[in-house]
Backbone of each chain as nested JSON, in Angstrom:
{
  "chains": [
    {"id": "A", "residues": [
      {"number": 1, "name": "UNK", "atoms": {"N": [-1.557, 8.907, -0.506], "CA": [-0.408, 8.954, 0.394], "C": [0.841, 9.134, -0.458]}},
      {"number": 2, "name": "UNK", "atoms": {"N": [1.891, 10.101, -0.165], "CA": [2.601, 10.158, -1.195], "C": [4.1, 10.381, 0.29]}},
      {"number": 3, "name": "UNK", "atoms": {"N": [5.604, 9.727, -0.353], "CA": [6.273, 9.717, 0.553], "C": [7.749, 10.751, 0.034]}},
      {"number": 4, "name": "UNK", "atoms": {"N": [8.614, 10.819, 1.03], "CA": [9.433, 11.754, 0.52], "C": [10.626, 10.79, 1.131]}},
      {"number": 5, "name": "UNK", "atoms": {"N": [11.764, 10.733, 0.576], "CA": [12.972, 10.156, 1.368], "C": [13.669, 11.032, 1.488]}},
      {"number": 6, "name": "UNK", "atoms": {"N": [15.052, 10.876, 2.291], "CA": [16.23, 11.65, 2.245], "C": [15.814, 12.635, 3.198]}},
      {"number": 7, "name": "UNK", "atoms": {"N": [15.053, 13.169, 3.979], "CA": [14.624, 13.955, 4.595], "C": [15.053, 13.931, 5.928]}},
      {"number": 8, "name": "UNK", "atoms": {"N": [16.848, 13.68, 6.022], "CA": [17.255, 13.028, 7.52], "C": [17.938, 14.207, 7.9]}},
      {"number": 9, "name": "UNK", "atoms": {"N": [17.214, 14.603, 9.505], "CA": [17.287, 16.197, 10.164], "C": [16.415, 16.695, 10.0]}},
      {"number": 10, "name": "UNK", "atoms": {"N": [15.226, 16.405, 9.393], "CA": [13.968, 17.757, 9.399], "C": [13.348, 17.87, 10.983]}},
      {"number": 11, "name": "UNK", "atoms": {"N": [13.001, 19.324, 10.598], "CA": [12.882, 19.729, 12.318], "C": [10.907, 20.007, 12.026]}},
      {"number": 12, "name": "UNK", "atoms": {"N": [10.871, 19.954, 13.016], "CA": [9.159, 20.405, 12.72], "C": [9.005, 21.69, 12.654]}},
      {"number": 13, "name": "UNK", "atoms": {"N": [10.166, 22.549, 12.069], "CA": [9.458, 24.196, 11.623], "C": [10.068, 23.555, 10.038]}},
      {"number": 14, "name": "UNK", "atoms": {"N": [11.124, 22.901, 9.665], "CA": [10.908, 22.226, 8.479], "C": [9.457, 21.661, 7.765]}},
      {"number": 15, "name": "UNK", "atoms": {"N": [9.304, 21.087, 8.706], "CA": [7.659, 20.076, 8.117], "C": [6.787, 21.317, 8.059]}},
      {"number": 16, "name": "UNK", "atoms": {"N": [6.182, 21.972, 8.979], "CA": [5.487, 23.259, 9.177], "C": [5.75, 23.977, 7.724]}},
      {"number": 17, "name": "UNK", "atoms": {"N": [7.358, 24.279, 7.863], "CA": [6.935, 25.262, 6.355], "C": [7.019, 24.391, 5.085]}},
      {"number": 18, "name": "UNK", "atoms": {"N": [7.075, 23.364, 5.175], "CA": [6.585, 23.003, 3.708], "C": [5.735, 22.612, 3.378]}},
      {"number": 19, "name": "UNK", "atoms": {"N": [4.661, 21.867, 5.042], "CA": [3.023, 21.423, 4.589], "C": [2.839, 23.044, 4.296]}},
      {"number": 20, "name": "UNK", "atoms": {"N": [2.8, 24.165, 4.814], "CA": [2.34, 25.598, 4.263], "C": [2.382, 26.046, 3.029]}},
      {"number": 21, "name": "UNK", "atoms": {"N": [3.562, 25.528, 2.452], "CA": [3.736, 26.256, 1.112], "C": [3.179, 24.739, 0.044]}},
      {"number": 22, "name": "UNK", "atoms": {"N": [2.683, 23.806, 0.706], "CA": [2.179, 23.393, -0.195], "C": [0.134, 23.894, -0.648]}},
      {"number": 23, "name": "UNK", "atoms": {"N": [-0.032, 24.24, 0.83], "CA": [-1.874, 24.562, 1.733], "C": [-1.343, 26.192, 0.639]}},
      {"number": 24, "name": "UNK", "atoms": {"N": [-0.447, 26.263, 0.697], "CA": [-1.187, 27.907, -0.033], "C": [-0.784, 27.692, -1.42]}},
      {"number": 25, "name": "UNK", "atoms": {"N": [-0.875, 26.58, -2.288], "CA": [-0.841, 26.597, -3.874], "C": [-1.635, 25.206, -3.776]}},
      {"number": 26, "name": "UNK", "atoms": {"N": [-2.206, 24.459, -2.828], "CA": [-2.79, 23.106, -3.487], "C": [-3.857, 23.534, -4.438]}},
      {"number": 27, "name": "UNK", "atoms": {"N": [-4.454, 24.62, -4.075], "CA": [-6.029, 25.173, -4.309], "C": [-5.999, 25.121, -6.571]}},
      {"number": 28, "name": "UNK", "atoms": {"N": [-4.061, 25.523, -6.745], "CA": [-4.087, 25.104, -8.388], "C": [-4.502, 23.783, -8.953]}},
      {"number": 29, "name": "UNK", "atoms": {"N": [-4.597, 23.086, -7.762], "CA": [-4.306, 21.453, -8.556], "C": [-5.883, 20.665, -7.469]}},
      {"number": 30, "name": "UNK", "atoms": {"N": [-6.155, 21.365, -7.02], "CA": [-7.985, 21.046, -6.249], "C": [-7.324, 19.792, -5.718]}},
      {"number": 31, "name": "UNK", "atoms": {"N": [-6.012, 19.533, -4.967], "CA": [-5.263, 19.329, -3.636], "C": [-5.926, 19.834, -2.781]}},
      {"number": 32, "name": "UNK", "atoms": {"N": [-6.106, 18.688, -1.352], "CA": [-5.966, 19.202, -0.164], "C": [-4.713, 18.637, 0.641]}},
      {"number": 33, "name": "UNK", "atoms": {"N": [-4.093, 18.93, 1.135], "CA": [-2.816, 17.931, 2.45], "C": [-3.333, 18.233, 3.678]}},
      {"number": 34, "name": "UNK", "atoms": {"N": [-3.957, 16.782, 4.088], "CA": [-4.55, 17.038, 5.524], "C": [-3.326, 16.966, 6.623]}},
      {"number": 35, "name": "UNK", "atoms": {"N": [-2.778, 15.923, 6.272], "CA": [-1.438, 15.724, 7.618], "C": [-0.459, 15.241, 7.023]}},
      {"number": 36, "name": "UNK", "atoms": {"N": [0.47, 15.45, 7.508], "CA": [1.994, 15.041, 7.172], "C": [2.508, 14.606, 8.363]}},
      {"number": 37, "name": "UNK", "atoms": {"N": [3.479, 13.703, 8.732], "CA": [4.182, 12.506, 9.456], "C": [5.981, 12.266, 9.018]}},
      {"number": 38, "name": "UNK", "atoms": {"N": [6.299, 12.953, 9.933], "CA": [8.256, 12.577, 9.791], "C": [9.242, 12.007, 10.497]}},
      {"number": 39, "name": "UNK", "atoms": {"N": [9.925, 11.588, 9.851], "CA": [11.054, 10.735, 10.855], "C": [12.041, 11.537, 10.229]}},
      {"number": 40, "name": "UNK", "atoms": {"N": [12.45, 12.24, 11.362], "CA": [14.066, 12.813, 11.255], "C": [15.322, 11.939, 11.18]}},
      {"number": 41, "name": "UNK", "atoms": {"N": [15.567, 11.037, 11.745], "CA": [16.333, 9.801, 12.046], "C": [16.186, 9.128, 10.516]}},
      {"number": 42, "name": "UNK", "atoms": {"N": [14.962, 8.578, 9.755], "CA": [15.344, 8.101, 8.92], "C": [15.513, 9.049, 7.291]}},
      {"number": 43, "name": "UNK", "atoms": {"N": [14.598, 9.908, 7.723], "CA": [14.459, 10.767, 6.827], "C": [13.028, 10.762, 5.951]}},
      {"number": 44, "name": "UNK", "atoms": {"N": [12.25, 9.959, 6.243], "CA": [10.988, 9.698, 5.859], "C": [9.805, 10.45, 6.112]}},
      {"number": 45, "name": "UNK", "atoms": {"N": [9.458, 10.986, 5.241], "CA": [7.92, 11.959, 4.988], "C": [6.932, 11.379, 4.575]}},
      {"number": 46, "name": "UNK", "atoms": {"N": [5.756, 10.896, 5.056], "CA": [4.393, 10.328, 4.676], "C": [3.473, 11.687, 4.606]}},
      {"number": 47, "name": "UNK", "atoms": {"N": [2.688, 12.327, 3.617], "CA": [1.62, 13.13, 3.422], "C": [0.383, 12.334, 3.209]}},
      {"number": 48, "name": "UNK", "atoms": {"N": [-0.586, 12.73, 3.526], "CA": [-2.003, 11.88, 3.669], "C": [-2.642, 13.231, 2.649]}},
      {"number": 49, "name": "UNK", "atoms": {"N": [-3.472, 13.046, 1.535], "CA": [-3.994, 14.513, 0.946], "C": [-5.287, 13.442, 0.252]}},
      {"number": 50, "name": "UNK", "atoms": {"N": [-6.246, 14.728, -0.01], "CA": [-7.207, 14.587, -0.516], "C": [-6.857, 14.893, -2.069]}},
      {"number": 51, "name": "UNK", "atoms": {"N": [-6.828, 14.435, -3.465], "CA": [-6.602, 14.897, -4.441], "C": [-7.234, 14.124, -5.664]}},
      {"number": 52, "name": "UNK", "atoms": {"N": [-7.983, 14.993, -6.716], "CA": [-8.25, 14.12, -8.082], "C": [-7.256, 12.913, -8.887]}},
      {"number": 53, "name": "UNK", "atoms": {"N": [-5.837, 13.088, -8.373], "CA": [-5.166, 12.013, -9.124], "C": [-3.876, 12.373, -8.224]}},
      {"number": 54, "name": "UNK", "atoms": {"N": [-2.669, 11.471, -8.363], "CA": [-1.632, 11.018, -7.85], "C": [-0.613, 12.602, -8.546]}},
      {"number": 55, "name": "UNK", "atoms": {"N": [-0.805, 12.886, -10.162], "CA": [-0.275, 13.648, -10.799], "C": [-0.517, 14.949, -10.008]}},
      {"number": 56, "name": "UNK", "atoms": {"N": [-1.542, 15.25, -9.781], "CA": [-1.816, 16.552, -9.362], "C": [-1.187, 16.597, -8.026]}},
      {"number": 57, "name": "UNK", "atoms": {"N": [-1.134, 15.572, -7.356], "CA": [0.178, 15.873, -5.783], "C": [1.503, 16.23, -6.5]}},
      {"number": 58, "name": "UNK", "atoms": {"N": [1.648, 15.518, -7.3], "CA": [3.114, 15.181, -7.937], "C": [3.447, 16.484, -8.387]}},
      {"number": 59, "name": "UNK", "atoms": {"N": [2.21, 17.476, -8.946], "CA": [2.878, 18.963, -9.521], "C": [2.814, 19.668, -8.187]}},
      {"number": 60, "name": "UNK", "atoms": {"N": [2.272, 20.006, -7.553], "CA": [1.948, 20.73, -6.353], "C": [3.281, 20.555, -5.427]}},
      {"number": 61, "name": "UNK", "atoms": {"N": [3.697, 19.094, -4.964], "CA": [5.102, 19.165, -4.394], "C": [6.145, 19.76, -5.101]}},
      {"number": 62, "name": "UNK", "atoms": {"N": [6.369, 19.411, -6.772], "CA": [6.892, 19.562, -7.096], "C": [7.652, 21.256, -7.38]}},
      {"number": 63, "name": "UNK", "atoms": {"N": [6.123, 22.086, -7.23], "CA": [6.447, 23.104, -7.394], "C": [6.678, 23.923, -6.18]}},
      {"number": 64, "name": "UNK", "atoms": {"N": [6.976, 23.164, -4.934], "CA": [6.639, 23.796, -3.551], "C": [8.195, 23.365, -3.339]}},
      {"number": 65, "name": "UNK", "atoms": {"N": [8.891, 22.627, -4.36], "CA": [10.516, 21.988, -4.057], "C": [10.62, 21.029, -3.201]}},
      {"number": 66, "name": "UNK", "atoms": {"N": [10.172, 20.375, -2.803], "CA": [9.986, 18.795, -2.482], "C": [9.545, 17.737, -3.37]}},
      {"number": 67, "name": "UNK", "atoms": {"N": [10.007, 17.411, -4.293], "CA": [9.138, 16.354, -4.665], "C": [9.43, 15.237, -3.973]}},
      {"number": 68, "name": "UNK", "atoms": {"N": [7.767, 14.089, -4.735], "CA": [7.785, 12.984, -3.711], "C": [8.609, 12.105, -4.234]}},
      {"number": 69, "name": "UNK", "atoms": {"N": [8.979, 11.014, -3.329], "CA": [9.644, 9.919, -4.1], "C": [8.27, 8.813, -4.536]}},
      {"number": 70, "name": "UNK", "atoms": {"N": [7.145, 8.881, -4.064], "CA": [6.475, 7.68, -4.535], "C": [4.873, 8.39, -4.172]}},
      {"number": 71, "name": "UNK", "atoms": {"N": [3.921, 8.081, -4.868], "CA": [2.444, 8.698, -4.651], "C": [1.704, 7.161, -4.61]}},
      {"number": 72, "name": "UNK", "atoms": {"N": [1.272, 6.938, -4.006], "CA": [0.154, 5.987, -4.454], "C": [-1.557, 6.689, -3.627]}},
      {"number": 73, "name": "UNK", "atoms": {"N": [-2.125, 6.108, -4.537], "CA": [-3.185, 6.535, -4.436], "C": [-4.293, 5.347, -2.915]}},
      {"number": 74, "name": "UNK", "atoms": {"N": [-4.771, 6.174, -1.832], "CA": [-5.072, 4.832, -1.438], "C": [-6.666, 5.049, -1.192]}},
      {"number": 75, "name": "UNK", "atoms": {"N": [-7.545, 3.984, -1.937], "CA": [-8.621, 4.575, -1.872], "C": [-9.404, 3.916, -0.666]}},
      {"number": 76, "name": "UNK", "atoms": {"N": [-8.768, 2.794, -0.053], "CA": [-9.882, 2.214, 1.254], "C": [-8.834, 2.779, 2.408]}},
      {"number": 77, "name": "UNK", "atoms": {"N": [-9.428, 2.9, 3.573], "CA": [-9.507, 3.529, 5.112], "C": [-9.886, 2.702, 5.912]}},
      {"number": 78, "name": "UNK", "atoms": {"N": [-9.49, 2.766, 6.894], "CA": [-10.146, 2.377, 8.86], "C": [-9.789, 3.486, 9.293]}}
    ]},
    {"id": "B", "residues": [
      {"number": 1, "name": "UNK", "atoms": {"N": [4.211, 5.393, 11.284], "CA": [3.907, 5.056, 10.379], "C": [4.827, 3.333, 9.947]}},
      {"number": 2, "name": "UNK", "atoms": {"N": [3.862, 2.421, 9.687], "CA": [4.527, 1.239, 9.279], "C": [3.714, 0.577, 8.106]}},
      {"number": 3, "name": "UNK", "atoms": {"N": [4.642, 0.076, 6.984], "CA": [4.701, 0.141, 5.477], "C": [4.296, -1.976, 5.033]}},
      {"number": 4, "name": "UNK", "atoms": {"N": [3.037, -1.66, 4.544], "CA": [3.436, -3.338, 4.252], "C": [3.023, -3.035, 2.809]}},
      {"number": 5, "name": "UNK", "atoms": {"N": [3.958, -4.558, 2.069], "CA": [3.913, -4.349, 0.639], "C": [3.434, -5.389, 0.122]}},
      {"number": 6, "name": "UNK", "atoms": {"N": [3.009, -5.648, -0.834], "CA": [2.494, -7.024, -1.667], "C": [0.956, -7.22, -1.051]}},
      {"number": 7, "name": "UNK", "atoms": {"N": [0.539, -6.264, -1.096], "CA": [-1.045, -6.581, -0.603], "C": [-2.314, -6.373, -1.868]}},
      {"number": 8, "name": "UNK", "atoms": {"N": [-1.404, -6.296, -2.909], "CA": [-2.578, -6.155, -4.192], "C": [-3.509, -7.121, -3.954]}},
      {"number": 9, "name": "UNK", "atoms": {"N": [-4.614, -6.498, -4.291], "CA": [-6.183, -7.055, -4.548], "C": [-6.919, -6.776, -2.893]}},
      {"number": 10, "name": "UNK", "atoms": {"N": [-6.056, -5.92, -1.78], "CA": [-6.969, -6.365, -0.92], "C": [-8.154, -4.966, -1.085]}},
      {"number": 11, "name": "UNK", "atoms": {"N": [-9.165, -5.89, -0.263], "CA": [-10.817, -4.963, -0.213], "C": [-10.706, -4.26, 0.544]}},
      {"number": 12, "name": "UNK", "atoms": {"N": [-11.694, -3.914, 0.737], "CA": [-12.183, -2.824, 1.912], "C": [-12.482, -3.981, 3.515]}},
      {"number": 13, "name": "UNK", "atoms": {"N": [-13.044, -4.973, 3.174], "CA": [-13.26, -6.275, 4.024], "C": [-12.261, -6.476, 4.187]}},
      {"number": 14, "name": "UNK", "atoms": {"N": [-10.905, -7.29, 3.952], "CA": [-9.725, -7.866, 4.089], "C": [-8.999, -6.377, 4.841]}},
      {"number": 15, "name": "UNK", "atoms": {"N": [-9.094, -5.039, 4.71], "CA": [-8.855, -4.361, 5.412], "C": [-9.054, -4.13, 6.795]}},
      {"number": 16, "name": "UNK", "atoms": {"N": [-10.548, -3.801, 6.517], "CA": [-11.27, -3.826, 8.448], "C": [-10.857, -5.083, 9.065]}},
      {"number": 17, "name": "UNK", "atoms": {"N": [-10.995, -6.468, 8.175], "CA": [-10.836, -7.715, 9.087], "C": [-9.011, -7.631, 9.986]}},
      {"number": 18, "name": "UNK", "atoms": {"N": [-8.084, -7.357, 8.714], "CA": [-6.657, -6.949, 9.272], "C": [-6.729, -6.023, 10.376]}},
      {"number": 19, "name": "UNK", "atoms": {"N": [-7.595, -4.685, 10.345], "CA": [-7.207, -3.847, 11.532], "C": [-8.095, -4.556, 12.804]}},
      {"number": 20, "name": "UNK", "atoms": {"N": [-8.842, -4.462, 12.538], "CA": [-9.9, -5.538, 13.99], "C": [-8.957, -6.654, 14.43]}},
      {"number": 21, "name": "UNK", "atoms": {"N": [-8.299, -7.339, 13.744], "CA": [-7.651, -8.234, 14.311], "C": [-6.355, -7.664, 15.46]}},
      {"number": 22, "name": "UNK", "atoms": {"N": [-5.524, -6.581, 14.618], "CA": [-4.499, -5.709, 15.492], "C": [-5.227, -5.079, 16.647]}},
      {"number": 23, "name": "UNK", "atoms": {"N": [-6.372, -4.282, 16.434], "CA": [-6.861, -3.501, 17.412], "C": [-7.323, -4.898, 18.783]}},
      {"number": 24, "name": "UNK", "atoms": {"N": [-7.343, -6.021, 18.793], "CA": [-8.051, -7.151, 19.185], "C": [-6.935, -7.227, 20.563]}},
      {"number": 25, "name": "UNK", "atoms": {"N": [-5.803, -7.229, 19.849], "CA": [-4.333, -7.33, 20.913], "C": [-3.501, -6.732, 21.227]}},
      {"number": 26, "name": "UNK", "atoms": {"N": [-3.348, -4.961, 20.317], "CA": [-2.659, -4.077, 20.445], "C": [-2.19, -3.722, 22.056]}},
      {"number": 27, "name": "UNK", "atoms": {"N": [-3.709, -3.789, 23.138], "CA": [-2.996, -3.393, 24.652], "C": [-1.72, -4.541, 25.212]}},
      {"number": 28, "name": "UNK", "atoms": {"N": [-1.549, -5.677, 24.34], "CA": [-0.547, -6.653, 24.838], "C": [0.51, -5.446, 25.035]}},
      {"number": 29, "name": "UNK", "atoms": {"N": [0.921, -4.33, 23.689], "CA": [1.926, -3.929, 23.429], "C": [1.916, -2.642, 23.133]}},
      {"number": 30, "name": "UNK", "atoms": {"N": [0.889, -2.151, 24.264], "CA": [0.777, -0.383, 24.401], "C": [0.202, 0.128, 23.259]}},
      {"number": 31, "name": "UNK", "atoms": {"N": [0.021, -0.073, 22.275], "CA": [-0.264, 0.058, 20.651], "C": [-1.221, 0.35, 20.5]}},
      {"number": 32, "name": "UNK", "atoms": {"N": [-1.643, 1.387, 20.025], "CA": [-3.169, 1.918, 19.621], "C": [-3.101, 1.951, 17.991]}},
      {"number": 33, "name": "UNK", "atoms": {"N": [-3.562, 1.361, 17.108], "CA": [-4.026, 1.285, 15.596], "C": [-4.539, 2.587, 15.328]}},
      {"number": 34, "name": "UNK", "atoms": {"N": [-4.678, 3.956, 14.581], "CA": [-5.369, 4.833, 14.672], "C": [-6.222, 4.287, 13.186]}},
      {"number": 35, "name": "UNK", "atoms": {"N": [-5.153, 4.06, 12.451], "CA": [-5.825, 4.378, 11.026], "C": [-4.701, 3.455, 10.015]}},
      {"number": 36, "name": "UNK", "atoms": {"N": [-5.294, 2.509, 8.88], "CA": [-4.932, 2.255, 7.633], "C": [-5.479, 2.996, 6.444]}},
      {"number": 37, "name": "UNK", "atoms": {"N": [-4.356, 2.964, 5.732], "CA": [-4.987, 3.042, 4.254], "C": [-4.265, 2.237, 3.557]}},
      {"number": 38, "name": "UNK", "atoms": {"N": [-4.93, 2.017, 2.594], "CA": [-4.735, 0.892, 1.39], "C": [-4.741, 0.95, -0.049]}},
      {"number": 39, "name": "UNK", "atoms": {"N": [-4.2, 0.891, -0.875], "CA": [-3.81, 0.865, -2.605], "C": [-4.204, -0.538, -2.857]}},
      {"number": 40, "name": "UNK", "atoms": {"N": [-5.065, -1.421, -3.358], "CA": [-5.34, -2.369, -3.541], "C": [-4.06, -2.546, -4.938]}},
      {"number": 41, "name": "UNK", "atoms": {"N": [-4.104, -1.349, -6.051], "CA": [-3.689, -1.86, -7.037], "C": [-2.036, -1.983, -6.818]}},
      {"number": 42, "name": "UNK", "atoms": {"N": [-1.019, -0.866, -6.089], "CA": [-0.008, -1.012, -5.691], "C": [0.608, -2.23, -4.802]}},
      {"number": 43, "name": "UNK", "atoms": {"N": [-0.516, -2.777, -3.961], "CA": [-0.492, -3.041, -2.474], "C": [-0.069, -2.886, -1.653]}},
      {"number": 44, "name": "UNK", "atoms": {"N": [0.286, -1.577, -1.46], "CA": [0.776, -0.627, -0.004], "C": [-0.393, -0.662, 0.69]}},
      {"number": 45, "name": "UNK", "atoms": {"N": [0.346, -1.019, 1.919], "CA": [-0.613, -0.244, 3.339], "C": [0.285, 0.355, 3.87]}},
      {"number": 46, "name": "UNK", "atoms": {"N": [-0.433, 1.557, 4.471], "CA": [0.113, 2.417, 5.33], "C": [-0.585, 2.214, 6.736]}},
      {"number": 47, "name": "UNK", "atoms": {"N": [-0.067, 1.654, 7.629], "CA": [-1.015, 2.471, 9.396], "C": [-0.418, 2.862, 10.524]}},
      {"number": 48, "name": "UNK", "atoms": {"N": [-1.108, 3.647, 10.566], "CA": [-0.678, 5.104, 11.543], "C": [-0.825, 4.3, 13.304]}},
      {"number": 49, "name": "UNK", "atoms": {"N": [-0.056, 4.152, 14.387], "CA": [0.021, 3.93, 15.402], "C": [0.025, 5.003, 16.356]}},
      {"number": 50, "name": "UNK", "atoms": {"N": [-0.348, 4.757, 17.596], "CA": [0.251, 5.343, 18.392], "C": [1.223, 4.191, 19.622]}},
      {"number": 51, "name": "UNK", "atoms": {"N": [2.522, 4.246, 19.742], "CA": [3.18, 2.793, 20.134], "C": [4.798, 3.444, 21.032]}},
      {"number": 52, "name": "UNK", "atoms": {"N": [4.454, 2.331, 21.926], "CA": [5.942, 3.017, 22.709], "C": [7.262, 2.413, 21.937]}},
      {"number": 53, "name": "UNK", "atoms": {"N": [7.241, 1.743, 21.062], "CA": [8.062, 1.859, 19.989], "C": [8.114, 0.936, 18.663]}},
      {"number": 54, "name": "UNK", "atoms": {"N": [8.9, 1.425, 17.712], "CA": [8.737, 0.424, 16.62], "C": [8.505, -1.517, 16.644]}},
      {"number": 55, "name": "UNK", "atoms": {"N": [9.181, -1.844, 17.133], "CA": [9.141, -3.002, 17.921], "C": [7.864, -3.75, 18.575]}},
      {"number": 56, "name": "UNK", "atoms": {"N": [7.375, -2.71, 19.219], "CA": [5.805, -3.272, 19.429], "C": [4.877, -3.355, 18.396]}},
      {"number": 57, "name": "UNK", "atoms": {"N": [5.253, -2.278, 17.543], "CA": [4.116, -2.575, 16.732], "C": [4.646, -3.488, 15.452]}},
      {"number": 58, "name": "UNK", "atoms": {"N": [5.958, -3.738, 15.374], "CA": [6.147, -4.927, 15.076], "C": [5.656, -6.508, 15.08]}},
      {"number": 59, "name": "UNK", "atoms": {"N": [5.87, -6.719, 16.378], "CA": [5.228, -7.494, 17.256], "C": [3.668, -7.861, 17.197]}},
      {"number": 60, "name": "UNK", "atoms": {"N": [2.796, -6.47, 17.314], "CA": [1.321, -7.084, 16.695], "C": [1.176, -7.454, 15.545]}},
      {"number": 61, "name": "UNK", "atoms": {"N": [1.895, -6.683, 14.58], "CA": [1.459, -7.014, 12.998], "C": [1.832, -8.26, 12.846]}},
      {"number": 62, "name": "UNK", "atoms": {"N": [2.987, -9.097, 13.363], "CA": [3.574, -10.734, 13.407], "C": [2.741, -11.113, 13.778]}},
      {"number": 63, "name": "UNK", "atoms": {"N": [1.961, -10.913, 15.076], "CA": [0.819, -11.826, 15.532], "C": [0.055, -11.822, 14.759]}},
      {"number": 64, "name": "UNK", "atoms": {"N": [-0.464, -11.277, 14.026], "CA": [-1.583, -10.931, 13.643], "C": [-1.705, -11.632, 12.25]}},
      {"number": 65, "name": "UNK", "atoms": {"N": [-0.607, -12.023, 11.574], "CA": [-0.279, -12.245, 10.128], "C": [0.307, -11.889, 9.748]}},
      {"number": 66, "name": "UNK", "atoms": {"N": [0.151, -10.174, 9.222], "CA": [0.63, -9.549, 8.347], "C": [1.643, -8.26, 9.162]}},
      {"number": 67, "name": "UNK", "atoms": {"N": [2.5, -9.562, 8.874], "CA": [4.114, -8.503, 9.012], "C": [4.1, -7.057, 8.511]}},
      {"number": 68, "name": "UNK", "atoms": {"N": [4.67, -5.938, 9.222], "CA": [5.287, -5.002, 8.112], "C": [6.573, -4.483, 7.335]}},
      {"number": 69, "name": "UNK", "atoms": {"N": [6.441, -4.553, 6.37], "CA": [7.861, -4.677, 5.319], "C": [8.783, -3.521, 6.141]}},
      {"number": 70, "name": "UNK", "atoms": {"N": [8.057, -2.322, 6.642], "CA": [9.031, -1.238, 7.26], "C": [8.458, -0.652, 8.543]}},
      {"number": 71, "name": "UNK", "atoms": {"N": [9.1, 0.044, 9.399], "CA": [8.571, 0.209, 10.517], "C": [9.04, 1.773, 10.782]}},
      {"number": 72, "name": "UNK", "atoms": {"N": [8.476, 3.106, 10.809], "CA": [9.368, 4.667, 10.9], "C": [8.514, 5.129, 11.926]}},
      {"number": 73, "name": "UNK", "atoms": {"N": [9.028, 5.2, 12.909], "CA": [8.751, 6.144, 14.012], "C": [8.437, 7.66, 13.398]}},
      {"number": 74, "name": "UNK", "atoms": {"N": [7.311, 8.239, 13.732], "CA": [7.071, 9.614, 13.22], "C": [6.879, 10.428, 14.411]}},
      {"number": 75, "name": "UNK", "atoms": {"N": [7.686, 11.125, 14.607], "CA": [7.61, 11.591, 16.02], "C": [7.253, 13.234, 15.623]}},
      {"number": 76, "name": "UNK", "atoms": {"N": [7.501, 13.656, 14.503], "CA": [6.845, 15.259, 13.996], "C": [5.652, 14.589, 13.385]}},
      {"number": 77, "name": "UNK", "atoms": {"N": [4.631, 15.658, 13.148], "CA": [3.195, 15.836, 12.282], "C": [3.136, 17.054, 12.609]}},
      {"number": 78, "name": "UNK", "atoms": {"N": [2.345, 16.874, 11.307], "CA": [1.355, 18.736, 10.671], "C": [-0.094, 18.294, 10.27]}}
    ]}
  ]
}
C-alpha cells in the first residue's frame, strides 16, 4: 500500500490518468497497481499493488511523476 | 479508507479476529468492512469500507477496540 498526500482537487480523470501511466511502465519493475482510492477534499491517494519490494513502487511512481509519500509493504489481508 | 497506527507485531489471527469483530456490528452503522491490510513490521492498517460516512465508521472501530488514527472518505477509485 503506498500513499500520496497533497493531492487536494484530483478529479477522477486525474486518478484515471495516472493509475494508466503507471499500468503501462509497471511491467519495468514486475509491479502490478490493482486499485487506487482518493480523497479530493483531503488530498489523499491510497494505491493497493502487487510488487517484489516497496523500492520497486517507489521507482515506478516515481517515474510516472507522482511520487509516494510513504510505501509500506502489507503482507496479511481479510 | 481509515488508517490505524501502532499495530506492530500483529498476525494474520489478531487481524481476522479485529475484522470479525467490526463486521459483527457494522449494520448498527450502515458500514460494510470490505477489506484490511496489515504491515505487522510498520503497524499500519489500512481498511477499506463501504459507510454513509466517516463518523460511522469511526464509531465501529471505538466499539470494537481499535480506534482509527485517521479516517478519508474515498469517494474516486481506479
Amino acid at each position: 500500500m503506498d500513499v500520496h498526500t497533497g493531492m487536494k482537487g484530483i478529479s477522477k480523470e486525474d486518478l484515471a490518468a495516472a493509475h494508466d501511466a503507471d499500468l503501462a511502465i509497471e511491467a519495468e519493475e514486475g509491479v502490478h497497481f490493482k486499485h487506487a482510492w482518493a480523497d479530493p477534499q483531503s488530498g489523499m491517494v491510497y494505491c493497493l499493488s502487487e510488487a517484489p519490494s516497496a523500492e520497486a513502487v517507489r521507482r515506478i511512481h516515481e517515474k510516472t511523476g507522482h511520487p509516494a509519500s510513504e510505501i509500506h509493504p502489507v503482507p496479511l489481508s481479510v
